[in-house]
C-alpha positions as CSV (number, residue, x, y, z in Angstrom):
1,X,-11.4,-33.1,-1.3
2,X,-14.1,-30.7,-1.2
3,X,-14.1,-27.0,-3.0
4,X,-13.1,-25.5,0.6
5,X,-10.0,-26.9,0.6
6,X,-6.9,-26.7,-1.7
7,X,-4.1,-28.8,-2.2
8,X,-0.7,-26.9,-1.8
9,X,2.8,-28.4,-2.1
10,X,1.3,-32.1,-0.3
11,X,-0.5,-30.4,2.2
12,X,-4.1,-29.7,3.0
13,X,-5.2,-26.3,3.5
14,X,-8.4,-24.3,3.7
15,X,-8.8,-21.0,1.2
16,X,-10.4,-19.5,4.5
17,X,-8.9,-15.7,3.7
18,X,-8.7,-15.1,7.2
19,X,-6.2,-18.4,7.3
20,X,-2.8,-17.2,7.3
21,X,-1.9,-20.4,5.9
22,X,-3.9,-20.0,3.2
23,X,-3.6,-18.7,-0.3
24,X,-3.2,-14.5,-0.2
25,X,-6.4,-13.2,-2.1
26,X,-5.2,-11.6,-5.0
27,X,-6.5,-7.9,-4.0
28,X,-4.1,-7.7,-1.3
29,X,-1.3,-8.9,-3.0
30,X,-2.3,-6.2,-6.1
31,X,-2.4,-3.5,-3.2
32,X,0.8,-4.5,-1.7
33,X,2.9,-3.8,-5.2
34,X,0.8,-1.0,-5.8
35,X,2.3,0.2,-2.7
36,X,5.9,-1.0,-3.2
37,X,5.7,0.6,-6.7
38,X,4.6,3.7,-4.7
39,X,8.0,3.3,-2.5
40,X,10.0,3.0,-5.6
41,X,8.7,6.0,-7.3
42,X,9.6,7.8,-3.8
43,X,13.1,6.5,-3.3
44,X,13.9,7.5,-7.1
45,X,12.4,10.9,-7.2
46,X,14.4,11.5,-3.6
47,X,17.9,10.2,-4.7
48,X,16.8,12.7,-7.8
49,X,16.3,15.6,-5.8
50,X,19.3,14.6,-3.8
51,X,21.7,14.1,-6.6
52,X,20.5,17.7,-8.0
53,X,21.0,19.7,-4.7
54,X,24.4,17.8,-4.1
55,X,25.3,18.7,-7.9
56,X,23.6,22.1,-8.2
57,X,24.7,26.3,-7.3
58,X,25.0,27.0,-3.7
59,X,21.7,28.7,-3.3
60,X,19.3,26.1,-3.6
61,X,21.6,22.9,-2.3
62,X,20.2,22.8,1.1
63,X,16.8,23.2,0.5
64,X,17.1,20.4,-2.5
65,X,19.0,17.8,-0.1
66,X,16.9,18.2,2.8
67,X,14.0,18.0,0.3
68,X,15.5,14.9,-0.8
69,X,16.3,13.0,2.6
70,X,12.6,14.0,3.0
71,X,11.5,12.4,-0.1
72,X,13.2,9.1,0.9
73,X,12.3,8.7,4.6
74,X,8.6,9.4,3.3
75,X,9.4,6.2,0.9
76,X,9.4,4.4,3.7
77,X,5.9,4.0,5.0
78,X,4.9,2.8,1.4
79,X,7.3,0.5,1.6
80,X,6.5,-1.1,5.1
81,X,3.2,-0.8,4.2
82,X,3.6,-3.0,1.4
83,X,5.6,-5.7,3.0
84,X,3.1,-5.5,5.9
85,X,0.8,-5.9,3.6
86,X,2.4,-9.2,1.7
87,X,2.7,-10.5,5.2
88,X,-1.0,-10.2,5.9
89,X,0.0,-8.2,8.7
90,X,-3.2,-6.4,10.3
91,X,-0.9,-3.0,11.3
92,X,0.0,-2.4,7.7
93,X,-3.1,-0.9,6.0
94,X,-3.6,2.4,8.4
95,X,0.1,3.2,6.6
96,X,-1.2,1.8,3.2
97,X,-4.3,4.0,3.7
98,X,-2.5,7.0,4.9
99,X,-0.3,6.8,1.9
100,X,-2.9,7.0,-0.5
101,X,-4.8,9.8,1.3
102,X,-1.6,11.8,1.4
103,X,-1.4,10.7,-2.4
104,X,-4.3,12.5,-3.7
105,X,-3.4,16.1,-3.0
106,X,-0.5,15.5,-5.2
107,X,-2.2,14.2,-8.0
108,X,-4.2,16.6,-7.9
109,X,-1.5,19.7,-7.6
110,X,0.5,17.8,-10.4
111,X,-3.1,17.6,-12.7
112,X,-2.7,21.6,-12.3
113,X,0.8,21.5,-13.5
114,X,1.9,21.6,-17.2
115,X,4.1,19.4,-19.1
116,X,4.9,15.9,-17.9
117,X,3.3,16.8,-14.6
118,X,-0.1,16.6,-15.7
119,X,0.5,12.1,-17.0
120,X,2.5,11.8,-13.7
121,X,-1.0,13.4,-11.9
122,X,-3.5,11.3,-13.5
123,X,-1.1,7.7,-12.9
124,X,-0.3,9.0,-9.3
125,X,-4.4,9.5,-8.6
126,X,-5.4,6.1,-10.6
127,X,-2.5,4.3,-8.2
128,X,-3.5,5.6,-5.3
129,X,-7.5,5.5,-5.9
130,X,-6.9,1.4,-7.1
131,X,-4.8,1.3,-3.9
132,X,-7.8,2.3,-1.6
133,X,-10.7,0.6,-2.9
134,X,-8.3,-2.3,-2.4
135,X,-7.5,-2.0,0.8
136,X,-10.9,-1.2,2.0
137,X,-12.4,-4.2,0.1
138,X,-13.9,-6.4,2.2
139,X,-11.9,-9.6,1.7
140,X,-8.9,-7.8,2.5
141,X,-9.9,-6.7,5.6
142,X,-10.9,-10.1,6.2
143,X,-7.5,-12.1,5.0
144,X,-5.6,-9.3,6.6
145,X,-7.7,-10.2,10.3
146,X,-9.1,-6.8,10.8
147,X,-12.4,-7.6,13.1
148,X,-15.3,-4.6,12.2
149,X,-16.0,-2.5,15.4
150,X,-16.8,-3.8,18.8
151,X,-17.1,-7.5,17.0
152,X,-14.8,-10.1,19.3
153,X,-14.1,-13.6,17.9
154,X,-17.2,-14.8,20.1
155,X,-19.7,-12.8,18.1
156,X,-18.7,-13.6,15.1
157,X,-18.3,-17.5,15.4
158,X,-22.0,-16.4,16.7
159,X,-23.0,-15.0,14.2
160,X,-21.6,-17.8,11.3
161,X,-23.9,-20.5,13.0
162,X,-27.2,-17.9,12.9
């Protein structure tokens, strides 16, 4: 058996990343629960925000529940994103991406904050920068099929035999 292929379970595979029967490179699956654990911390802090404007004075209870139903539909993309993402699905790292762009202005307003906001700012921003060089590391694009621009699966098997 030669260092190009792997034995897994009985079976014969290659550790091609581009293979989805291959093994998942280890930076995408590191993205995929920093994503998830994105998605967590959003479905928390909404059913937080939720629970206080369902429990709080009359003034403010709107606001806080819409806030909150915002707060958890937004938990969603992470959370696609990451099981996109696990799946080796191609789609899944323009949500990933997105995420972590939308995740820097808030580290950023919460390193302005005092108190507990400032920790919560500089985790959120090291999350969120890990996340992206990540997902723009070349062997993820690679295991997650992503071709560069205007490259077809002709040029590139042309290119592998130059």
């Amino acid at each position: 058996m030669s260092s190009e292929q792997k034995s897994v379970s009985g079976t014969v595979g290659t550790t091609d990343p581009a293979d989805p029967a291959g093994p998942r490179p280890r930076r995408l699956t590191y993205a995929a629960a920093l994503c998830g654990l994105e998605a967590l911390a959003l479905l928390a802090g909404g059913l937080w925000m939720l629970v206080l404007g369902i429990t709080g004075d009359g003034d403010d209870r709107q606001q806080a529940v819409t806030g909150g139903i915002t707060v958890l539909v937004l938990a969603l993309l992470p959370l696609l994103a990451a099981r996109g993402l696990l799946l080796r699905r191609g789609w899944s790292r323009g949500p990933a991406v997105i995420t972590q762009i939308m995740a820097l202005p808030v580290a950023y307003n919460l390193l302005k904050a005092d108190g507990m906001a400032v920790p919560a700012g500089i985790a959120l921003a090291a999350v969120a920068i890990t996340s992206l060089v990540l997902l723009v590391n070349p062997a993820t694009t690679l295991a997650l099929g992503i071709k560069g621009p205007g490259r077809t699966q002709e040029s590139e098997s042309d290119q592998r035999r130059r």
